[in-house]
N, C-alpha and C positions, 0 to 999 in steps of 0.2 A: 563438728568435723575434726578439728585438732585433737579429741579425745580418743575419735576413733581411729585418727592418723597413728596416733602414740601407742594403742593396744596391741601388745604382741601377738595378740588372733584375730586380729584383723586381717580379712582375704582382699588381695584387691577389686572380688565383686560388692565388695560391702561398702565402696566410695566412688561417686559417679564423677566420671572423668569427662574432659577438662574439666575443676573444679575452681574458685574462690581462694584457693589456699595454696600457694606456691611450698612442696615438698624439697628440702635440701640435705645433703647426705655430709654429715663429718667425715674429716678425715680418720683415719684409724692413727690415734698417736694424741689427737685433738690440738691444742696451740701449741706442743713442743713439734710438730711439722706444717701445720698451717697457721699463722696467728690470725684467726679469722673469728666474727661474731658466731659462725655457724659452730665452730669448735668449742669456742668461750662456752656456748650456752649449755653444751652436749658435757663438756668439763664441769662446770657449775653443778650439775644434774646427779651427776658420776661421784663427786665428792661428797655431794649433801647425801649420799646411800638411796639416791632416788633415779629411777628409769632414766637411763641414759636417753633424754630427749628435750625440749627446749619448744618455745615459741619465740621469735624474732621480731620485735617492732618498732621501728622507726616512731621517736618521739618530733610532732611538732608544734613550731611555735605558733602563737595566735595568727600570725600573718600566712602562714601557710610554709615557711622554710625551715630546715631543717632544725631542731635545736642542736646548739653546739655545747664543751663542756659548762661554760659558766651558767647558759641557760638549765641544761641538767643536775648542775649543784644546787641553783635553786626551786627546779623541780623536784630533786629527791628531800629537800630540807622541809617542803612544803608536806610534803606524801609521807613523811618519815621512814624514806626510803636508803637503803645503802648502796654505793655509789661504787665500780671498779672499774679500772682498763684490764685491755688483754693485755698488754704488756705487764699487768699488777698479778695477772693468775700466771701467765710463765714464769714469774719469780717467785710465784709462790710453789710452782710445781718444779720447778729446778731444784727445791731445797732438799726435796727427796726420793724427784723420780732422775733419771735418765735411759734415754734410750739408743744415744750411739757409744758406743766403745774400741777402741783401739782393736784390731784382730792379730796384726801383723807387720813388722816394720821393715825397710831395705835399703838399697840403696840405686838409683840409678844415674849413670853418666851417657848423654845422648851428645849434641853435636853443640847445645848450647851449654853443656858446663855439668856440675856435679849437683844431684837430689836426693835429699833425703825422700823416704816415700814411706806414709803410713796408710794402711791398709781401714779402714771403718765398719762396720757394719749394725745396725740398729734390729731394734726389736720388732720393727713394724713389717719390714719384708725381708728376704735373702738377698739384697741387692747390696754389691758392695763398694763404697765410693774412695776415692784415691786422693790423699792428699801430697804433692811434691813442696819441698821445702829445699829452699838452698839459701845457703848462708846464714848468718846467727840472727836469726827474728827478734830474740829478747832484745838486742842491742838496741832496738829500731824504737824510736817513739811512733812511729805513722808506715806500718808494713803495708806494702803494695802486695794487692792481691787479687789475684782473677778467677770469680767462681764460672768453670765449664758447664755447659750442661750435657749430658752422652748423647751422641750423634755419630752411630757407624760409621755411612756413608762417608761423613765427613770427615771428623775427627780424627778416625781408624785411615779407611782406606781412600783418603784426599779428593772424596769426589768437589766437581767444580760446579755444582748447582747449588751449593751453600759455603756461607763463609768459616766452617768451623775449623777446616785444618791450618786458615792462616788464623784464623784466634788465637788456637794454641797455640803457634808456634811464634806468633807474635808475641804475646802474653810472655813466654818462658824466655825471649830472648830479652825483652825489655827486665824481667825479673832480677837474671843475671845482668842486665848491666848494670843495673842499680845496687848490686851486692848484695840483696836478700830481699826473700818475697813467698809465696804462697800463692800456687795453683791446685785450686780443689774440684776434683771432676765428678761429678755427681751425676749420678745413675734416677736419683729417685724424679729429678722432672725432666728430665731430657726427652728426646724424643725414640732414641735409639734407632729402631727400625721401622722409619712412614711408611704405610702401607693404605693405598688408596681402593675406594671403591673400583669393581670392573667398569668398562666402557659398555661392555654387551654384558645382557645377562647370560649364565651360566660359564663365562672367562672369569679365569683365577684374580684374583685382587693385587694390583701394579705395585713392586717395591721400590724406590724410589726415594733420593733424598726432598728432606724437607724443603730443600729451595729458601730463597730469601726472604719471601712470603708471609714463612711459616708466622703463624699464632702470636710468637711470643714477641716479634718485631713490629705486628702490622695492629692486631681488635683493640680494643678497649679492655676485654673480657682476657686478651692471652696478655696483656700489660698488669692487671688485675693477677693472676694466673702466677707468673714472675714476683709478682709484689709482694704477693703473702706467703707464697712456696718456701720460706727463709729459716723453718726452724733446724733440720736437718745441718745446714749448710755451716748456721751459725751456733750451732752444736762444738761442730768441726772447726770452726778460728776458735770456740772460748779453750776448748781442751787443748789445742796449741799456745796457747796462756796469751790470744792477740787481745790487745783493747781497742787501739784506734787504728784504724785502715784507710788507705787509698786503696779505690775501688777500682779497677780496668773494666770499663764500659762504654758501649757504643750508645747504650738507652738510659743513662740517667734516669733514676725515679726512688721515689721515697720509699723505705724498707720499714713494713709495719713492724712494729714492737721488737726491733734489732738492740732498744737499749734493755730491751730488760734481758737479753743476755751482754748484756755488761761491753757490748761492742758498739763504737765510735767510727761514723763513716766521717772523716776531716774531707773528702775527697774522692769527687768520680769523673775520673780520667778515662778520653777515648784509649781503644786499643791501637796504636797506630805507631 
């Protein structure tokens, strides 16, 4: 089944559905946007000059639980197998790819104080993320810092069924009191503009902010979603030359493979 999953002439009548074998799609960019197994594998494949594709498996221990690393070092010592993290291939692919770059740099002065503002954009889509910067970051051993994620409704034009335009506006007022910090507004996971199924068939589909609800505050899968979403973002603190950070967060949660671009969370403080 997985050989025929992996065949690029393969039709989808040639696999009978639902099947045995859970299909999963990389990101385009692989762990320098997602740090995920699903990318690691699809990377691994791409570097060995082999079909960009992968099998995924869960090793476990005689008891039935998952194995962790130490169980796995002594499974690969046993197998004479070789052993990596994704954090070990993002460092191995920063050495000679990148895919966000500076576009455009400025300056903005709003009602909390003075920004510098650098413009990003990557190789993977046209979408272009905003970084404001005030006050001297180098100076800082622990820069506070707030990643956005894009939300029209909210963000833009202040609607009140989600909390994004006091984020931000939270976030930058707290920045400048503190005398330097970084707000990075990222397009690439945001939600931009919800757009809900009709109520009746043949009515237009309802525009509408995400609400409090949304995904990335409430499943397991949009906490998930959030977690690994980090390569883009943390792209944008390393090129600002940041190492250790306070994080402005209302969801606390662990950033997969954040150290292997060389960044240090000391700290995740609510927005408030």
């Amino acid at each position: 089944t997985i050989q025929v999953a992996m065949d690029p002439n393969t039709r989808p009548h040639d696999l009978a559905r639902p099947g045995h074998v859970f299909p999963l799609r990389a990101r385009k960019g692989g762990v320098l946007v997602r740090a995920g197994q699903t990318e690691a594998a699809v990377d691994l494949a791409r570097l060995a000059g082999l079909r960009p594709g992968g099998v995924i498996c869960e090793v476990m221990n005689d008891d039935g639980t998952m194995a962790r690393v130490p169980q796995l070092e002594k499974f690969c010592a046993e197998h004479g197998l070789k052993m990596i993290s994704v954090a070990d291939l993002i460092r191995y692919r920063l050495q000679t790819e990148r895919f966000v770059r500076r576009q455009a740099e400025g300056r903005l002065v709003n009602e909390f104080g003075e920004f510098h503002t650098i413009a990003y954009s990557t190789t993977i889509n046209p979408e272009i993320h905003l970084a404001l910067v005030h006050g001297d970051i180098a100076a800082r051993d622990a820069v506070t810092v707030r990643m956005q994620t894009h939300c029209a409704l909210g963000a833009i034009f202040g609607s009140r069924e989600c909390d994004c335009a006091n984020l931000v506006r939270t976030s930058l007022r707290r920045i400048v009191s503190e005398g330097a910090g970084v707000l990075v507004y990222l397009h690439e996971s945001g939600s931009g503009l919800h757009m809900k199924p009709p109520e009746e068939e043949g009515a237009p589909r309802r525009l509408v902010s995400h609400g409090r609800t949304f995904r990335h505050y409430t499943t397991p899968d949009g906490q998930r979603l959030l977690q690994y979403e980090s390569g883009i973002g943390a792209q944008i603190l390393s090129d600002l030359g940041l190492r250790r950070v306070r994080l402005l967060t209302n969801h606390p949660r662990k950033i997969v493979g954040l150290e292997a671009f060389g960044i240090e969370i000391v700290e995740q403080a609510p927005v408030k």
